[in-house]
LOGU-646214 format. One record per residue: residue in one letter; x, y, z of N, C-alpha, C in turn. Coordinates in steps of 0.02 Angstrom, whole numbers, padded with zeros to 5 digits, always signed. Last residue first. Example, Ala and Ser with C-alpha at 12.3 -4.5 7.8 and 13.67 -1.06 7.14 Angstrom:
! LOGU-646214
S+00642-00112+00354+00684-00053+00357+00645+00002+00394
A+00660-00284+00390+00615-00225+00390+00660-00165+00390
This chain:
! LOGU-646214
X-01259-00469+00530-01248-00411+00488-01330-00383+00464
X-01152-00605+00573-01233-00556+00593-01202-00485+00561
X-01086-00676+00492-01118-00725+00573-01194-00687+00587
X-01002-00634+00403-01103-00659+00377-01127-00678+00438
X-00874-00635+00452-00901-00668+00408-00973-00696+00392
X-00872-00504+00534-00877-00570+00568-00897-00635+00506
X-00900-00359+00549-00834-00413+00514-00813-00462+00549
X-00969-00200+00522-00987-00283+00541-00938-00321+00516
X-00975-00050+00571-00934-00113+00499-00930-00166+00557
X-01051+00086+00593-01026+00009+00637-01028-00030+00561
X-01040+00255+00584-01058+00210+00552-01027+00124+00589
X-00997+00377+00600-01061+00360+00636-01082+00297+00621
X-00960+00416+00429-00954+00429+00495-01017+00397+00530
X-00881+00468+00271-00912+00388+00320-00889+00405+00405
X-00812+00531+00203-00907+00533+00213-00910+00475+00247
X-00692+00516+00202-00714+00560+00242-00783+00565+00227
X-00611+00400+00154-00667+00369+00206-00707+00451+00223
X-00476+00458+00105-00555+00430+00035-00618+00433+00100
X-00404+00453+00204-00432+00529+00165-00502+00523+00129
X-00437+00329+00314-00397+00357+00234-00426+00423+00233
X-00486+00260+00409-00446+00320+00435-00405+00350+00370
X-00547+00161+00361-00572+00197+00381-00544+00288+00412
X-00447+00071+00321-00483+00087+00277-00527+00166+00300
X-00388+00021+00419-00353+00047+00371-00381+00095+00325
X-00512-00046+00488-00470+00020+00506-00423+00042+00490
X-00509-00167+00407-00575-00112+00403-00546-00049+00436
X-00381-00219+00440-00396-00181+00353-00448-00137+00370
X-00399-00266+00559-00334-00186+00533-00372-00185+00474
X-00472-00368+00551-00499-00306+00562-00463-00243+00566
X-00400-00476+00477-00482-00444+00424-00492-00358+00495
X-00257-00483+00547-00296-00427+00475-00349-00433+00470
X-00322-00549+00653-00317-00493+00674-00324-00443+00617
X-00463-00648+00585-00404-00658+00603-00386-00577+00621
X-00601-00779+00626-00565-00709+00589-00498-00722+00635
X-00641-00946+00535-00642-00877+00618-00596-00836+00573
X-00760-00985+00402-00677-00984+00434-00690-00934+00503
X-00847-00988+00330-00848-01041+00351-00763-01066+00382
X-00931-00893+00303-00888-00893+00271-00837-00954+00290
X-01074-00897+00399-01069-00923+00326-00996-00940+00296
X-01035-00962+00569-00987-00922+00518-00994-00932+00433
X-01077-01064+00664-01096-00993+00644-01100-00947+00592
X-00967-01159+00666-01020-01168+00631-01090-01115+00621
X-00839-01081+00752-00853-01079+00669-00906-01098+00642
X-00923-01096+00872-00929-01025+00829-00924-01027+00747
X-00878-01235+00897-00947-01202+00889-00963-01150+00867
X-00723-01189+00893-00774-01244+00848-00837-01224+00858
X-00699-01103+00987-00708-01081+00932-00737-01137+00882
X-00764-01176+01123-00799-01109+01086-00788-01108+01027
X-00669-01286+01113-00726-01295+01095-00794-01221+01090
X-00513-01235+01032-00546-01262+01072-00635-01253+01094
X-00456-01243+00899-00469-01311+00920-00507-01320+00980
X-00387-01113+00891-00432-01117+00850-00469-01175+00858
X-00374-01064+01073-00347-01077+01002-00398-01101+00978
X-00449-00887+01112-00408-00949+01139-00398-00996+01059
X-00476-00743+01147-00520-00818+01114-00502-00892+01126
X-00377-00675+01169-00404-00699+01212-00481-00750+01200
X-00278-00697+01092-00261-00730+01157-00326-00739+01191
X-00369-00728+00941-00328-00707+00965-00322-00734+01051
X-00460-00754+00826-00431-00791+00846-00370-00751+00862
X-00624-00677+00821-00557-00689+00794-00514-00719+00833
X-00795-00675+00774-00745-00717+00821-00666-00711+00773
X-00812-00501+00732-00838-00560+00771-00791-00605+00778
X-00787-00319+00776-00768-00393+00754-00804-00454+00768
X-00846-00186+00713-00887-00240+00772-00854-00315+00750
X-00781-00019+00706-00759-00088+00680-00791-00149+00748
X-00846+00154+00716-00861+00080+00765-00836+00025+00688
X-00823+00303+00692-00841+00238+00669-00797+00193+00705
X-00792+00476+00648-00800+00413+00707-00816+00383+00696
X-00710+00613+00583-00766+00544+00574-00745+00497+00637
X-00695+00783+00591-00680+00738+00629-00734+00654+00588
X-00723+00909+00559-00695+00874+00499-00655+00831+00524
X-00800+00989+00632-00721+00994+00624-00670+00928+00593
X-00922+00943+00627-00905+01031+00595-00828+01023+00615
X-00917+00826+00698-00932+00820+00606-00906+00876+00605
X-00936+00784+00818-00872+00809+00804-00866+00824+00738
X-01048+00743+00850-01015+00815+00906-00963+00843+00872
X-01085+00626+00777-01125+00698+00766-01091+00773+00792
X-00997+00549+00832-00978+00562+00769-01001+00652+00756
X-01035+00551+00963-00964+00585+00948-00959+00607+00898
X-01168+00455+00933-01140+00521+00983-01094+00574+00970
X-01090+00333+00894-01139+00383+00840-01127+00475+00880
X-01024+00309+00991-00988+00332+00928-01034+00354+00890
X-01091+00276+01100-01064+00324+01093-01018+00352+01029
X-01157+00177+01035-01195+00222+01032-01138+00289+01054
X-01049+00073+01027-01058+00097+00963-01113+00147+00988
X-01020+00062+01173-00976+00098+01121-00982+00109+01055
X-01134+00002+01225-01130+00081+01251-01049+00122+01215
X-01092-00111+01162-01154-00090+01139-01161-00013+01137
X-00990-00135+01250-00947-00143+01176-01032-00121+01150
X-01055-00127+01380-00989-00112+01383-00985-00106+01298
X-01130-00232+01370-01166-00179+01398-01106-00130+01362
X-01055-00353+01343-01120-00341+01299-01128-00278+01308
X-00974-00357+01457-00941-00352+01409-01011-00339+01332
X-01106-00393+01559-01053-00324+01553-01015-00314+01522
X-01159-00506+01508-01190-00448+01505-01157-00382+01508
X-01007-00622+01418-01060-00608+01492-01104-00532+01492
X-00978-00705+01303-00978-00643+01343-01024-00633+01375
X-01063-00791+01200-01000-00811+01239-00999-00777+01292
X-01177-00741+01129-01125-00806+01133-01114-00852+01173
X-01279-00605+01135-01212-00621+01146-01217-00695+01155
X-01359-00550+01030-01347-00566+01073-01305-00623+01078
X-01268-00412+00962-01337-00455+00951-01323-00488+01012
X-01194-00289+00969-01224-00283+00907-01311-00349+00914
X-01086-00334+01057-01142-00285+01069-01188-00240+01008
X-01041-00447+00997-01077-00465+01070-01121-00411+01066
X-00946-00404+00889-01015-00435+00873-01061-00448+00943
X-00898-00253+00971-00907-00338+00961-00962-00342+00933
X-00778-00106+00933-00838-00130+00975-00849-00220+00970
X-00658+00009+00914-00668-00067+00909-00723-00097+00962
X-00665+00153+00833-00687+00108+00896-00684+00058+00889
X-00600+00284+00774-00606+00216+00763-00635+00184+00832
X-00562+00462+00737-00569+00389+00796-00608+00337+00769
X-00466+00541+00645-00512+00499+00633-00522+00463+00712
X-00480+00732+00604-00469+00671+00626-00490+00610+00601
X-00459+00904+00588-00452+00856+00533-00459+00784+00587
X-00426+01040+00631-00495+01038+00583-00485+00969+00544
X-00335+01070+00699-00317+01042+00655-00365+01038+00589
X-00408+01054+00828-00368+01114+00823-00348+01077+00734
X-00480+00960+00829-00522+01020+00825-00467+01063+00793
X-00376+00856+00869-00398+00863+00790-00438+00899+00789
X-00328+00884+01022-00294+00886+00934-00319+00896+00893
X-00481+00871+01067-00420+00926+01089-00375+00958+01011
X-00507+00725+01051-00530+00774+00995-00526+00858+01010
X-00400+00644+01110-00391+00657+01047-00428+00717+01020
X-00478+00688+01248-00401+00711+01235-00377+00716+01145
X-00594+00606+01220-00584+00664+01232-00524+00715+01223
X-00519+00471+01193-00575+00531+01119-00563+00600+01148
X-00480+00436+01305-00439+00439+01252-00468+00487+01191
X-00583+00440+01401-00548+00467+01419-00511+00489+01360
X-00689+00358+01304-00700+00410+01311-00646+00457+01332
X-00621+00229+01318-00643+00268+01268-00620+00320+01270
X-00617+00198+01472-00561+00205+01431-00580+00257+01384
X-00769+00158+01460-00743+00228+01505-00669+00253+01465
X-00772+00060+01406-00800+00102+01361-00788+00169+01403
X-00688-00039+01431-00697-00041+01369-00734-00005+01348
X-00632-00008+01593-00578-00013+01542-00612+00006+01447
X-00755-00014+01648-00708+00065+01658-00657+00042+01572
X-00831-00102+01631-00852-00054+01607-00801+00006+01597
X-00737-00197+01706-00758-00212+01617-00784-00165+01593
X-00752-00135+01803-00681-00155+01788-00694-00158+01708
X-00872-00161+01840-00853-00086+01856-00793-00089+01806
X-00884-00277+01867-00946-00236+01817-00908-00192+01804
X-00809-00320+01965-00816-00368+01886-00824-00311+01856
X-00861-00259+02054-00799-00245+02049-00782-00270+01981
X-00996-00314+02078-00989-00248+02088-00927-00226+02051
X-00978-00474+02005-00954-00440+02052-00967-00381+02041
X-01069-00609+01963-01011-00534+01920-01048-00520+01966
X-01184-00693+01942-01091-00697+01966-01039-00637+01960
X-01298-00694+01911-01290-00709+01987-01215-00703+01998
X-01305-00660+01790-01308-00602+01846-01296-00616+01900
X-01273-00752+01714-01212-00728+01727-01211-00664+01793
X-01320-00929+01782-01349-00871+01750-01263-00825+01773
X-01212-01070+01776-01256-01046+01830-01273-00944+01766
X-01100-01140+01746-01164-01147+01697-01221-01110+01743
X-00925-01117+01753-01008-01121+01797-01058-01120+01722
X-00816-01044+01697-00830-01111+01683-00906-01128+01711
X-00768-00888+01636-00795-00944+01673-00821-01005+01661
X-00683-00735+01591-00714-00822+01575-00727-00847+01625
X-00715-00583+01528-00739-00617+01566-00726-00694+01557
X-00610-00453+01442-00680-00478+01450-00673-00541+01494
X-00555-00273+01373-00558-00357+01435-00630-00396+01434
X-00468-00179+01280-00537-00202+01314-00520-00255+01340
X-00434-00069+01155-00422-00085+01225-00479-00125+01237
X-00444+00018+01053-00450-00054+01041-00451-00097+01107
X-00471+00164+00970-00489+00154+01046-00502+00071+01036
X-00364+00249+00892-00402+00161+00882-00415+00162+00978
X-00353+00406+00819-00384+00367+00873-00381+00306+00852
X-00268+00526+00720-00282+00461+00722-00296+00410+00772
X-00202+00634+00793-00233+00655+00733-00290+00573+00692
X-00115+00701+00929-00133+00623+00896-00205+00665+00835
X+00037+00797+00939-00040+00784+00920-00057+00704+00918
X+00182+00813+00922+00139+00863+00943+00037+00873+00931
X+00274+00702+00949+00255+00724+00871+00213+00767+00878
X+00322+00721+01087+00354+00685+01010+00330+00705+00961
X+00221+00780+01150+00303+00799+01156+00326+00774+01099
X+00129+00705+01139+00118+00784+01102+00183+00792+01112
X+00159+00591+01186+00137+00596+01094+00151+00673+01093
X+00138+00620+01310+00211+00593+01277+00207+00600+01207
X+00022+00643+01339+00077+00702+01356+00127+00677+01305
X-00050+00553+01326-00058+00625+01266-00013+00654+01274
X+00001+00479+01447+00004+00434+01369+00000+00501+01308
X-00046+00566+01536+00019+00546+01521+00025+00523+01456
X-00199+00550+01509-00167+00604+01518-00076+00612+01511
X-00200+00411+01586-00215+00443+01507-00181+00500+01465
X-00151+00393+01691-00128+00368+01659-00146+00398+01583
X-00258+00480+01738-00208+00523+01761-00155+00483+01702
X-00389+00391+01721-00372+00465+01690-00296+00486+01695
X-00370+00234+01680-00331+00274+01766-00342+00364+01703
X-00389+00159+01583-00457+00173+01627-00443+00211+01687
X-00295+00122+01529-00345+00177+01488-00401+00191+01530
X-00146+00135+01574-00189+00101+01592-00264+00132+01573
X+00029+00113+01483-00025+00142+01487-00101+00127+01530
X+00163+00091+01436+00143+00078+01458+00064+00114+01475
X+00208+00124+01223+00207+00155+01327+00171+00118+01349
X+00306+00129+01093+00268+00105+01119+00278+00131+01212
X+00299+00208+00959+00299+00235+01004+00278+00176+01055
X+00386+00243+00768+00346+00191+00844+00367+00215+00889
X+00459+00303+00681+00399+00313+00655+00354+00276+00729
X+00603+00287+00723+00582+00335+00716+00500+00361+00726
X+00625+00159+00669+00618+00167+00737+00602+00234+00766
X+00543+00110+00512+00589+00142+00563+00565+00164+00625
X+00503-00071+00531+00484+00009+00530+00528+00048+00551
X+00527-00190+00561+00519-00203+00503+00480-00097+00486
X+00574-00163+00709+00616-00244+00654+00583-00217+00574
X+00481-00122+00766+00538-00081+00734+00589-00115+00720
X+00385-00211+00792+00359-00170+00753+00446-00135+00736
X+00450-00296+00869+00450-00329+00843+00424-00276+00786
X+00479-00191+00983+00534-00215+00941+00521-00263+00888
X+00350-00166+01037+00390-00119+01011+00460-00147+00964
X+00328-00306+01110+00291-00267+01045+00328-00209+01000
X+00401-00284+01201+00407-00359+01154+00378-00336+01074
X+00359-00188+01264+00426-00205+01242+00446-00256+01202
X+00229-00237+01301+00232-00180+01254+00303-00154+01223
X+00246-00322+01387+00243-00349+01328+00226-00295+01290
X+00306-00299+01486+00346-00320+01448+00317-00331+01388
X+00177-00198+01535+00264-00162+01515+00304-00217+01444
X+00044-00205+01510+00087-00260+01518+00166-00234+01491
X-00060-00126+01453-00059-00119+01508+00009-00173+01544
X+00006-00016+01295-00034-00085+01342-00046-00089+01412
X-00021+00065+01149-00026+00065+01227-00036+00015+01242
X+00075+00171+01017+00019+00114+01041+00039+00117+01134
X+00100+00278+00886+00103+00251+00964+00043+00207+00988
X+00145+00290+00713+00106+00258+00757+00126+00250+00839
X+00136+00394+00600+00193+00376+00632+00147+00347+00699
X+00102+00305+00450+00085+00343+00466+00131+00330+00540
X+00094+00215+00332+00161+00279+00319+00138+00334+00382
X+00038+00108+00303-00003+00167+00275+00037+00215+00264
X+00101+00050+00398+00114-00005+00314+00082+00078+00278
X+00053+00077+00507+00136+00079+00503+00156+00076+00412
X-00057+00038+00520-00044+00088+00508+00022+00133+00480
X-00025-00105+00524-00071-00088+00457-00057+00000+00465
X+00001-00124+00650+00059-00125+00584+00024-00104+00510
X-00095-00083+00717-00022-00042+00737+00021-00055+00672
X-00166-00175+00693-00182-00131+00681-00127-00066+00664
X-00110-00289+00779-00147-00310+00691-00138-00231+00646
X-00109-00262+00889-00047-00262+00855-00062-00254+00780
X-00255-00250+00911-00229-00181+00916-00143-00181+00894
X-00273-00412+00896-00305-00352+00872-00270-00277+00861
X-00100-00458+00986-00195-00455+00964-00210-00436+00881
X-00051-00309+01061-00055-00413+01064-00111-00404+01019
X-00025-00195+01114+00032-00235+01103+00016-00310+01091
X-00124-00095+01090-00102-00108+01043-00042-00181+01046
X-00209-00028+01169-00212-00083+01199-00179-00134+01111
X-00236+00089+01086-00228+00076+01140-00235-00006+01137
X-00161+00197+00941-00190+00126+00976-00189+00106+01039
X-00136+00360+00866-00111+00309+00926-00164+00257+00936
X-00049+00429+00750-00093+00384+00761-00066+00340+00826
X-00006+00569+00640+00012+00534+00719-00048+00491+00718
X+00005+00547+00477-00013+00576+00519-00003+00544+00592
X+00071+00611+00336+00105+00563+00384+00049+00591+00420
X-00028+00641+00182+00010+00660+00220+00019+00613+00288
X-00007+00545+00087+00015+00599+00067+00042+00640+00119
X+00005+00379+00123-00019+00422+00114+00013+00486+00087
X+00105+00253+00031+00103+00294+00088+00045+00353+00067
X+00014+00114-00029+00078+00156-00030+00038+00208+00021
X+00042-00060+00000+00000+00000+00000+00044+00062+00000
């Protein structure tokens, strides 16, 4: 893919594994100068070197970060605006979710502290990070934020327990929300709703969630971290600027 025209700052949260690595390199591939976030020091060190093996070291940022501590937030903008003086490119990708083994209902088991934890990180996070981003890109008259929401909070849920449903649902309405707040400064917001991809925290492709899921799946495969960097490759182009407010379904036909 060739480089955009113009370089722009782009930060990812919860970029060092996954999904949000998927993403970090697709941006990297665009020509754009990327910082990402984890909550796992080493493995945002693990991450950082495996991205500046194949980028200049110039163009990556990787920090520790906790998207749901404001004060942690607030640090993470500090360091971008010192380096490259803006974020101009949001992936709010961060998130956690729930396993258990019980067959017992999920209201009877999640904790005050469960709720709070899954809510703070995957849609409080958000917000902390948009807010600060859309600081930058007012002043600029130009952005993109991206949300990474779930097929969980699009239908009903699977796998995931009510507060990871509540949590990734209350992030595509807040992205319509935003989109509308932020249109006169030539800001777009849009929700990417992955469905089953095969990452850490799905677990491997053999074990008995993801077999039952794949028989879900018209396309008759689980996803992978590229099918959802591309939709947020896509979305943060120059071309994407009439597309706002909008949730891209990318779960192979599961629900759309």
């Amino acid at each position: 893919m060739n480089a955009p025209k113009t370089r722009r700052v782009a930060l990812v949260t919860g970029g060092s594994g996954g999904i949000g690595f998927a993403i970090a390199q697709r941006l990297l591939s665009q020509g754009h100068r990327v910082a990402f976030c984890g909550h796992d020091p080493a493995r945002v060190d693990q991450a950082l070197a495996q991205l500046r093996d194949a980028d200049d070291p110039e163009y990556v940022l990787g920090l520790r970060s906790d998207v749901k501590d404001p004060s942690d937030v607030e640090a993470l903008f500090r360091r971008i605006r010192e380096r490259w003086g803006g974020v101009e490119i949001l992936v709010n990708n961060a998130g956690v979710s729930s396993r258990r083994e019980e067959a017992a209902p999920w209201i009877d088991s999640i904790s005050i502290e469960e709720w709070q934890h899954i809510l703070a990180t995957n849609l409080t996070g958000a917000f902390l990070c948009a807010r600060l981003a859309a600081q930058d890109m007012m002043k600029r008259r130009w952005g993109r934020i991206v949300n990474i929401s779930s097929i969980a909070g699009r239908t009903v849920p699977q796998i995931a327990g009510p507060h990871y449903a509540a949590s990734k649902a209350g992030l595509i309405g807040f992205t319509r929300a935003l989109a509308k707040d932020l249109a006169p400064f030539g800001i777009t917001v849009n929700c990417v709703a992955p469905g089953r991809i095969l990452t850490s925290m799905t677990g491997p492709a053999e074990s008995e969630n993801n077999t039952i899921g794949l028989q879900r799946i018209p396309v008759s495969r689980l996803g992978n971290p590229d099918d959802i960097a591309a939709a947020v490759g896509y979305l943060v182009l120059e071309d994407a600027s009439f597309v706002t407010a909008a949730t891209l379904d990318v779960n192979g036909g599961e629900f759309g």
